[in-house]
C-alpha positions as CSV (number, residue, x, y, z in Angstrom):
1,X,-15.7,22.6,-6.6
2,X,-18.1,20.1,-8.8
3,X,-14.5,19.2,-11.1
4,X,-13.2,18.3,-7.5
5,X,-16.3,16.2,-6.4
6,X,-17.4,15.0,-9.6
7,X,-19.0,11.0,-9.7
8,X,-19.2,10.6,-13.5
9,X,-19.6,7.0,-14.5
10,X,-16.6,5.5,-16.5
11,X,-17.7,4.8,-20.5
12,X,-16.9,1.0,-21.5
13,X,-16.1,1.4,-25.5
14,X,-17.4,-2.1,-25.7
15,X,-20.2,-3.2,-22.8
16,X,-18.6,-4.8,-19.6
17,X,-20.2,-8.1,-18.7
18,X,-19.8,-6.6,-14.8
19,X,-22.3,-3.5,-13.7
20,X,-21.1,-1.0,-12.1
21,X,-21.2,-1.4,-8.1
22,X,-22.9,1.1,-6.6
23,X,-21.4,3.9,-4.1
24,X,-22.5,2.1,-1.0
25,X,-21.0,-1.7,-2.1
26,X,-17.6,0.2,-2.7
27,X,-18.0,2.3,0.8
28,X,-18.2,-1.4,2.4
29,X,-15.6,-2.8,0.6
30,X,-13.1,-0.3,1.3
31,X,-14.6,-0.3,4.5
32,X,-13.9,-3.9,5.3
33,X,-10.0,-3.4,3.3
34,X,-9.5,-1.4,5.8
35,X,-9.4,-4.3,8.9
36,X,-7.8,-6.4,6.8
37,X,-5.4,-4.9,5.2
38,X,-2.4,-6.4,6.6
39,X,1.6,-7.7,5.3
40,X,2.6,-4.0,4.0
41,X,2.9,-3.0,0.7
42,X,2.7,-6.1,-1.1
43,X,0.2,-8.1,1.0
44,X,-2.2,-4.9,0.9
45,X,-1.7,-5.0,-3.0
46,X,-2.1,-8.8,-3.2
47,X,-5.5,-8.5,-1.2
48,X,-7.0,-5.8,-3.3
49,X,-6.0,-7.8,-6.3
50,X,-8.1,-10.6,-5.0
51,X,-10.9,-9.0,-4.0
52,X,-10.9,-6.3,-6.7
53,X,-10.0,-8.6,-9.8
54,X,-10.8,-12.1,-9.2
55,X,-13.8,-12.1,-7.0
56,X,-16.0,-8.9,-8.0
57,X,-14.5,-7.9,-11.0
58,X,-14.5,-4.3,-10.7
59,X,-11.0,-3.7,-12.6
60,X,-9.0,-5.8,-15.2
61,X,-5.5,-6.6,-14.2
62,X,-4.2,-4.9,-17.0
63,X,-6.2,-1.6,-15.6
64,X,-5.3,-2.2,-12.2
65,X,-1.4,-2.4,-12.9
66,X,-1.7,0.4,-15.0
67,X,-2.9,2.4,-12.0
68,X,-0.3,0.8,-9.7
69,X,2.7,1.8,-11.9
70,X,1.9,5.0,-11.5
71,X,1.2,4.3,-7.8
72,X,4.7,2.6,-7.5
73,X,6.4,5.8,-8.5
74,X,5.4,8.2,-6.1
75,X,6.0,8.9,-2.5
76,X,3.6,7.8,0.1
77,X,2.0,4.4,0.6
78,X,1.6,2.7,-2.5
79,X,-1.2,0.3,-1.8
80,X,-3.1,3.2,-0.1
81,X,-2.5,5.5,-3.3
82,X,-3.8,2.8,-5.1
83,X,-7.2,2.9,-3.2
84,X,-7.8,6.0,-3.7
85,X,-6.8,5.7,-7.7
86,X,-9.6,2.8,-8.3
87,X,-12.0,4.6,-5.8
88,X,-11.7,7.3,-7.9
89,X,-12.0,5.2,-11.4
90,X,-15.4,3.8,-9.6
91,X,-16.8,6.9,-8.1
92,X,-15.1,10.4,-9.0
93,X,-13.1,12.4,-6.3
94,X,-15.4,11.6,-3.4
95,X,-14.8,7.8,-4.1
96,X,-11.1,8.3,-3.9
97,X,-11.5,10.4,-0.9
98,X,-13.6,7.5,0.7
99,X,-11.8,4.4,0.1
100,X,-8.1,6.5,0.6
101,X,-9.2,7.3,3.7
102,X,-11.0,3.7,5.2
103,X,-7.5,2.2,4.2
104,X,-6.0,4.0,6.9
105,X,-8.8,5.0,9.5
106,X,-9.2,1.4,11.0
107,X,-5.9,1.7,11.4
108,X,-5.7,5.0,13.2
109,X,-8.1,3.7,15.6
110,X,-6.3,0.4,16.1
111,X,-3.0,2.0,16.8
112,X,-4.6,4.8,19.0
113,X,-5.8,1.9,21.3
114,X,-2.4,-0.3,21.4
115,X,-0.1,3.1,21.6
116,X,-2.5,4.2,24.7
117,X,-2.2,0.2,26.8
118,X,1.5,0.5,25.6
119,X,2.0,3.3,27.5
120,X,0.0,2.4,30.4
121,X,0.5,-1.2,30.5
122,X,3.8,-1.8,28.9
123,X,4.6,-4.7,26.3
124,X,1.3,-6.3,24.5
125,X,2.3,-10.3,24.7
126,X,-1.1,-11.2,23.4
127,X,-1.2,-8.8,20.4
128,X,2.1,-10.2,19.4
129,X,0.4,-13.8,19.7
130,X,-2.7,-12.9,17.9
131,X,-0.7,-11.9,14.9
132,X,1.9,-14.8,15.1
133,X,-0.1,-16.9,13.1
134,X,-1.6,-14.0,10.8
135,X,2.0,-13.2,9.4
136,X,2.6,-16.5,7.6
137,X,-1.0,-16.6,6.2
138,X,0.1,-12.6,4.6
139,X,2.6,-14.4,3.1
140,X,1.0,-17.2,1.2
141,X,-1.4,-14.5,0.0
142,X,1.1,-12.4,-1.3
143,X,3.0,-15.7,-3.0
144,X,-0.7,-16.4,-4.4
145,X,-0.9,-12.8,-5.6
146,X,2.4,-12.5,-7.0
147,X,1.3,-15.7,-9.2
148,X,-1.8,-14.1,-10.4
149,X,0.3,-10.6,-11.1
150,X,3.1,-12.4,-12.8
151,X,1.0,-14.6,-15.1
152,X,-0.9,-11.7,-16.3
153,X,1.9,-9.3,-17.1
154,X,4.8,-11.1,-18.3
155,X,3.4,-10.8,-21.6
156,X,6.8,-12.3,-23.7
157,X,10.2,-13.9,-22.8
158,X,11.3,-10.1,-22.8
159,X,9.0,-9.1,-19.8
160,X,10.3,-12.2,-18.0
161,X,13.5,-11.1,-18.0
162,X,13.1,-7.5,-17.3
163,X,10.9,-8.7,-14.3
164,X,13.6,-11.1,-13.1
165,X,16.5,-8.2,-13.5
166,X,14.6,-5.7,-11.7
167,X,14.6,-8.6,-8.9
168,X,18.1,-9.3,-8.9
169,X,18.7,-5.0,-9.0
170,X,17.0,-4.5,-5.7
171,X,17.4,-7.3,-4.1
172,X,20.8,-8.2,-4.5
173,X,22.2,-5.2,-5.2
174,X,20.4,-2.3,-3.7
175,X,19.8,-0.3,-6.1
176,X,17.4,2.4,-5.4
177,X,13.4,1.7,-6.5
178,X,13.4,4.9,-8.4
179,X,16.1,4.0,-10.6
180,X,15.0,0.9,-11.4
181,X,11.5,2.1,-12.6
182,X,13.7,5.0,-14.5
183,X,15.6,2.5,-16.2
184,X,12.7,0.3,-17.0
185,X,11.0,3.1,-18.7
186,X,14.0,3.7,-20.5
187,X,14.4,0.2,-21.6
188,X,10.8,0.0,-22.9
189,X,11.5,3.2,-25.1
190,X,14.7,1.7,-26.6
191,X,12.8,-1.9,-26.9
192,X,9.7,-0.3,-28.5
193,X,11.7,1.7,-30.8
194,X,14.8,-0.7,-32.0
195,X,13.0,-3.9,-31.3
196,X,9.9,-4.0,-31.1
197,X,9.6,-7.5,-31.8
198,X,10.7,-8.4,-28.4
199,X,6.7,-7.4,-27.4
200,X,5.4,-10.3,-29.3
201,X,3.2,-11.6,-27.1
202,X,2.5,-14.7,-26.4
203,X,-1.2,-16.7,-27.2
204,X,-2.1,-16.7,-23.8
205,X,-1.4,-12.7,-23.7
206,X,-3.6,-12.7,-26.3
207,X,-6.6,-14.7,-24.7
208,X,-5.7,-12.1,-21.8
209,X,-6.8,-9.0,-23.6
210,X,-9.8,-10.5,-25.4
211,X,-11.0,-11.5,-21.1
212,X,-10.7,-7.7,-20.6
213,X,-14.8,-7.4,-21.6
214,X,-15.4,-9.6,-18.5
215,X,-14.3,-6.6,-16.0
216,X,-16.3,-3.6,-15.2
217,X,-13.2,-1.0,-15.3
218,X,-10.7,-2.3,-18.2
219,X,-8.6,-1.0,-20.5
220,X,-11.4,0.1,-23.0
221,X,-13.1,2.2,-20.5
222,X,-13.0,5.6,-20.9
223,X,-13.0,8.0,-17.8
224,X,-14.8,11.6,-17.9
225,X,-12.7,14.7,-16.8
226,X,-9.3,12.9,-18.5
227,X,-6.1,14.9,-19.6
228,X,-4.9,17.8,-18.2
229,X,-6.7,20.8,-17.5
230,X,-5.0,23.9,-15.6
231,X,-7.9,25.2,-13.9
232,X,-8.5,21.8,-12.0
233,X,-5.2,21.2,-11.1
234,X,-5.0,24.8,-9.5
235,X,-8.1,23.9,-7.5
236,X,-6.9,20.7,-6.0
237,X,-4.1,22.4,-5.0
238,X,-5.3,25.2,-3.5
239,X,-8.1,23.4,-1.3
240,X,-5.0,21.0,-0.6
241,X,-2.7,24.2,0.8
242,X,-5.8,25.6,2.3
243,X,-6.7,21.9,4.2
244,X,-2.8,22.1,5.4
245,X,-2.8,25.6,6.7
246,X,-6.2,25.1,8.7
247,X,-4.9,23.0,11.3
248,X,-1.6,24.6,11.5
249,X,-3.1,27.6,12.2
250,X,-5.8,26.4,14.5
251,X,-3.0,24.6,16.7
252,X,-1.2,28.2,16.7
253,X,-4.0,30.0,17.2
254,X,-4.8,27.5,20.7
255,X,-1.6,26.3,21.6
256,X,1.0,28.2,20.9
257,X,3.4,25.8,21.2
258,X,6.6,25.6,18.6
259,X,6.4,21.6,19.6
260,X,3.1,21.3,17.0
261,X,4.9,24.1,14.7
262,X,7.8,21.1,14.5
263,X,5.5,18.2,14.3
264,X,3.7,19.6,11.3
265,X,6.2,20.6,9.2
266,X,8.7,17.5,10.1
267,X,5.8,14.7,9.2
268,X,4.8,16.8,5.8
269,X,8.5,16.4,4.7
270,X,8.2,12.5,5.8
271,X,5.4,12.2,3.3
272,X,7.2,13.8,0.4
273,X,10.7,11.7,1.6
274,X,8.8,8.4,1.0
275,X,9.5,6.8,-2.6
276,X,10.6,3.4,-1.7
277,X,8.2,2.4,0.7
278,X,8.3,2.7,4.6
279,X,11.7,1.0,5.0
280,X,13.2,3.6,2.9
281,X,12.0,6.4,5.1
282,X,11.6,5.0,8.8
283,X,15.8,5.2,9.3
284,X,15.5,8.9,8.3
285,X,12.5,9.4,11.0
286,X,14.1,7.2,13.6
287,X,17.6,9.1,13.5
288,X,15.5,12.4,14.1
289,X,12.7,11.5,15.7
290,X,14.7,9.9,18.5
291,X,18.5,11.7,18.4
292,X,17.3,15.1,17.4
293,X,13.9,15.4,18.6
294,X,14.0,13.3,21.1
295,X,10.3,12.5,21.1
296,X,10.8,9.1,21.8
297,X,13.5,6.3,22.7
298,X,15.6,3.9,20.2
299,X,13.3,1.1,22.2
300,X,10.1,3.1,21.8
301,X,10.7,3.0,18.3
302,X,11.5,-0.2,17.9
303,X,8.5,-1.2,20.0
304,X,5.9,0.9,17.4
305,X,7.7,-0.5,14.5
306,X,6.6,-4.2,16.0
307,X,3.4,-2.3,16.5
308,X,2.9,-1.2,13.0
309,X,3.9,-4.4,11.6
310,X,0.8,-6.3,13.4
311,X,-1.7,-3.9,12.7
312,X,-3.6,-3.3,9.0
313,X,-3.1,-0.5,7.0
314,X,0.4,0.9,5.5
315,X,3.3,0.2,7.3
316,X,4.0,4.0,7.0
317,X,1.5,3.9,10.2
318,X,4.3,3.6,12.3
319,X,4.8,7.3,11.9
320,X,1.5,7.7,14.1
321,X,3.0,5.9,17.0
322,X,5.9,8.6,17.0
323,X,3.3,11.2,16.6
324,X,1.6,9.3,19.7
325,X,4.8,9.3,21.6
326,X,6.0,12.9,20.6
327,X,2.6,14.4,21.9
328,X,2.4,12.3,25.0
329,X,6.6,12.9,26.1
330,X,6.5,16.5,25.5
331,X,2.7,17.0,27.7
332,X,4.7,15.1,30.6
333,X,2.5,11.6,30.0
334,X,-0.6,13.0,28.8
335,X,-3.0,10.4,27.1
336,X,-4.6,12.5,25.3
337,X,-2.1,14.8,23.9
338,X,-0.8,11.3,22.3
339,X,-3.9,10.7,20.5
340,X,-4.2,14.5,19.4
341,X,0.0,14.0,17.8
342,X,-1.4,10.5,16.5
343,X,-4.2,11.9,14.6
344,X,-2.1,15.0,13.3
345,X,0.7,12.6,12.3
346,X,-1.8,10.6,10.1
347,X,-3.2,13.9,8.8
348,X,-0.4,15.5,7.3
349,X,1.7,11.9,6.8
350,X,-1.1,10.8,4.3
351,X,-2.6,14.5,2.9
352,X,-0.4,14.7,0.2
353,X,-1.6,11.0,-1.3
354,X,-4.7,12.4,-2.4
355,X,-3.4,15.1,-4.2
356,X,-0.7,12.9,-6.1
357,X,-3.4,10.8,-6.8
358,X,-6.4,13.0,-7.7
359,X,-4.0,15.5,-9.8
360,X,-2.6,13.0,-11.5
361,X,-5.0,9.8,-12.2
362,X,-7.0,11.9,-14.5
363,X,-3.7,12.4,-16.8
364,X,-2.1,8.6,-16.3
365,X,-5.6,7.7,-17.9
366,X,-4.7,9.5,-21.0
367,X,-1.9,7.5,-21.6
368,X,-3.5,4.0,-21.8
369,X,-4.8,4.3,-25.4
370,X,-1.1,5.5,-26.7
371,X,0.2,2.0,-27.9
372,X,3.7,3.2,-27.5
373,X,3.2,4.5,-24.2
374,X,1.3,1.6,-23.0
375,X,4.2,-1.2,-24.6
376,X,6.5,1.3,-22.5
377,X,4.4,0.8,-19.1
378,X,4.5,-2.8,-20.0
379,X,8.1,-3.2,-19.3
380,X,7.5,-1.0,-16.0
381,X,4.7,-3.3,-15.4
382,X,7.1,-6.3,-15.7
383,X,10.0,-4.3,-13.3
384,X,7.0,-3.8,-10.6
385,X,6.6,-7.7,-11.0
386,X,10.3,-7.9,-9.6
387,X,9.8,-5.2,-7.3
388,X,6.8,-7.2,-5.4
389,X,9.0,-10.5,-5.7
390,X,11.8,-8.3,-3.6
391,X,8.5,-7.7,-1.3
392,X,7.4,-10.8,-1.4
393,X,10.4,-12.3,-0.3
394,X,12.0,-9.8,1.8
395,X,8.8,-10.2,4.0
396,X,9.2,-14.3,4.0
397,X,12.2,-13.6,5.4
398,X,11.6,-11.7,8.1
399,X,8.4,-14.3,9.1
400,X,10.7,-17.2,8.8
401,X,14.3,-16.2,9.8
402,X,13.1,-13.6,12.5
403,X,16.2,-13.6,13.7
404,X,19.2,-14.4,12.3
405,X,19.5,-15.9,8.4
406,X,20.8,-19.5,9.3
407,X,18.9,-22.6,9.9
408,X,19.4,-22.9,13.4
409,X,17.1,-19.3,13.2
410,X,14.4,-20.9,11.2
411,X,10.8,-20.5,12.6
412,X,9.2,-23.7,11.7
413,X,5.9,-22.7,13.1
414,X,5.6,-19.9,10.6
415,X,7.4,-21.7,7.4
416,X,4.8,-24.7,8.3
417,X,1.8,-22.4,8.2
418,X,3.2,-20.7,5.0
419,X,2.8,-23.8,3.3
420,X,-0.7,-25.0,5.0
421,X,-2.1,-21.2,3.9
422,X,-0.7,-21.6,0.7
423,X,-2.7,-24.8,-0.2
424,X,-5.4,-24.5,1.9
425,X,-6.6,-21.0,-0.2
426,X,-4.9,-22.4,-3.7
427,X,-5.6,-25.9,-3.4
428,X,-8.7,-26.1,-1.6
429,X,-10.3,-22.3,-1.9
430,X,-10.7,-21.6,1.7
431,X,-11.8,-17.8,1.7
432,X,-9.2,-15.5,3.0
433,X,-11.3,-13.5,5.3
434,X,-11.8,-16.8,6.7
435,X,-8.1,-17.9,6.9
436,X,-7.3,-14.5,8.3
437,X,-9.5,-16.2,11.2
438,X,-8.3,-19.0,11.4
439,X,-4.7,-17.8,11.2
440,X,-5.0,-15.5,13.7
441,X,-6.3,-18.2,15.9
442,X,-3.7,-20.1,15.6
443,X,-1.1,-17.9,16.1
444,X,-2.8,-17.5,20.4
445,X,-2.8,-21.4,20.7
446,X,0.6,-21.5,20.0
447,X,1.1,-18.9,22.3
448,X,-1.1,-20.6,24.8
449,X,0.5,-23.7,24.6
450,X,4.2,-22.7,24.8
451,X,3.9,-19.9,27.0
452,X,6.3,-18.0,25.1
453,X,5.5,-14.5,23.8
454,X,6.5,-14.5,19.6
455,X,8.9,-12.2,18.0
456,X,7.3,-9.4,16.3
């Protein structure tokens, strides 16, 4: 088990102007992205860009989108898998274990208590009001991350473009994530071996990789236990199978109910269903959750989406709420049974993350020193640029047109504090813990002062 726990420090070929922070500053942190943690996928990646690059200057952007293409192509949560990938770079498995799972615990808790006074007190005006004004202020971070992001990887004229076609491919026309980050890798092979002078980067590219020394984790640093290695991998999977079969058993063993039997194995297929993001798979768990199942109602569902979207943590949560409504329908409106199919929800929707990530960081790492594998992630690098655009505005979107994509739908509270988060944490450097605040804040006077209960 020591290859599965092991806490070996990274080496830094040349010395890091950064130490290394120590096991119980990274417990905090993760600790702290947990509650705040909000705007899905992209606003979860913007946040721990922030934090994680700019302000402590754990990781190098370069290292940290290396980790997130790899992220970006798997099932599950990306921003959560990415957690657990730099808590692993920092700390070895038990600091992957740790941060993967504070990105989703607050969570758990959070949606345990709304999914319990949803079902005993109905609709939740004043969570919907509280988060009014936090939904804007997710999108000016994200705009401010996507900034940062884009003027770190678009390394040439080339990457521009590659980001700016992967935009227009999901955006406008649909085409599936996967395939687009196929077809980038592709490109980059054809580029790198054809014409490789389209990866002439520019000065300021340049500047960017000579700035890598100011990071604790960059793209110098070497990680112990790197490369592939059979008897590991068989391990991780075995204590993996053996951490699934455990409760399935246990549930058996107690209950004796097929109901758990069905839960289990229908939320484990969910997690592996996932590449795309939530959106991707919540139609596929809606249609059976609700017609097939019939754990909960096509209201119900909509109502824990709404849920989900105003709480931290992955939008994938929202599987937890059917879990929560499944267990409470089926035990004729017990509570409790609700938090017990909330809890096993999140066990098995999330247990296969850690696996992805702590099978396969340790061979991704390999890779960063091969120059042609690493021009080659460049141009994925560039897609996942377009990809978090698509994010980024997809999510505007739905904060500003909640309704219907006109301009007599336009929410011109929300576009309004867009703009006034924007320059108040670009222009003026108001801390976003603090704006989160404020945000928030502002979202219950509105509601206080028109008496009207927001769209979520």
């Amino acid at each position: 088990m020591s290859s599965l726990i092991s806490t070996a420090s990274p080496v830094n070929v040349a010395a890091a102007s950064v130490n290394k922070p120590s096991f119980k500053e990274a417990f905090y942190f993760w600790l702290k992205l947990g509650f705040i943690s909000f705007g899905g996928p992209a606003g979860q990646i913007g946040i721990m860009h922030t934090f994680l690059v700019d302000q402590k200057k754990w990781i190098s952007d370069r290292k940290f989108l290396h980790a997130l293409n790899y992220c970006m192509l798997l099932p599950g949560p990306e921003a959560q898998q990415l957690a657990i990938y730099i808590g692993w770079l920092l700390h070895g498995t038990i600091g992957g274990i740790v941060a993967g799972s504070l990105f989703v615990l607050p969570s758990v808790f959070i949606l345990l208590g709304l999914s319990s006074i949803y079902v005993i007190f109905g609709k939740i005006a004043w969570v919907a009001a509280l988060f009014y004004g936090l939904k804007p202020a997710v999108v000016a971070i994200v705009i401010l991350a996507l900034i940062k992001i884009g003027k770190k990887s678009l390394l040439s004229v080339f990457h521009v473009l590659v980001a700016l076609a992967s935009f227009i491919g999901i955006f406008f026309l649909d085409i599936p994530f996967p395939l687009i980050i196929l077809s980038a890798m592709l490109v980059g092979w054809l580029a790198k071996n054809f014409y490789p002078a389209v990866f002439q980067e520019s000065k300021s590219a340049s500047e960017i990789a000579e700035n890598e020394q100011a990071y604790y984790l960059n793209m110098e640093t070497e990680v112990p236990g790197t490369g592939f290695h059979l008897g590991r991998l068989v391990k991780q999977i075995s204590v993996i199978v053996l951490l699934w079969v455990a409760p399935y058993v246990i549930f058996n063993i107690s209950q004796g109910a097929p109901f758990w039997e069905k839960l289990i194995a229908f939320f484990t297929k969910a997690a592996f269903v996932t590449v795309g993001g939530a959106y991707a798979v919540l139609p596929y768990v809606a249609q059976v959750a609700v017609e097939d199942f019939n754990w909960l109602s096509k209201l119900e569902m909509i109502d824990g989406l709404a849920l989900g979207e105003t709480t931290p943590g992955p939008l994938i949560m929202v599987l937890t709420f059917v879990g929560f409504m499944a267990g409470y329908h089926y035990y004729e409106g017990s509570v409790l049974m609700g938090a017990l199919g909330l809890v096993t929800t999140t066990y098995y929707t999330f247990l296969p993350c850690f696996l992805f990530i702590l099978a396969g960081a340790p061979i991704i790492e390999k890779t960063q020193s091969n120059k042609s594998i690493k021009a080659i992630l460049s141009v994925v690098t560039a897609a996942v640029v377009g990809v978090v655009l698509n994010l980024t505005v997809y999510f505007a979107q739905a904060v500003v047109f909640p309704e219907q994509l006109t301009p007599a739908g336009i929410d011109y509270f929300s576009l309004a504090w867009i703009i006034i988060s924007f320059v108040a944490m670009y222009r003026f450097k108001i801390g976003m813990i603090s704006w989160i605040g404020i945000s928030a804040l502002a979202g219950l006077v509105h509601y206080f002062i028109f008496l009207e209960t927001p769209n979520i």
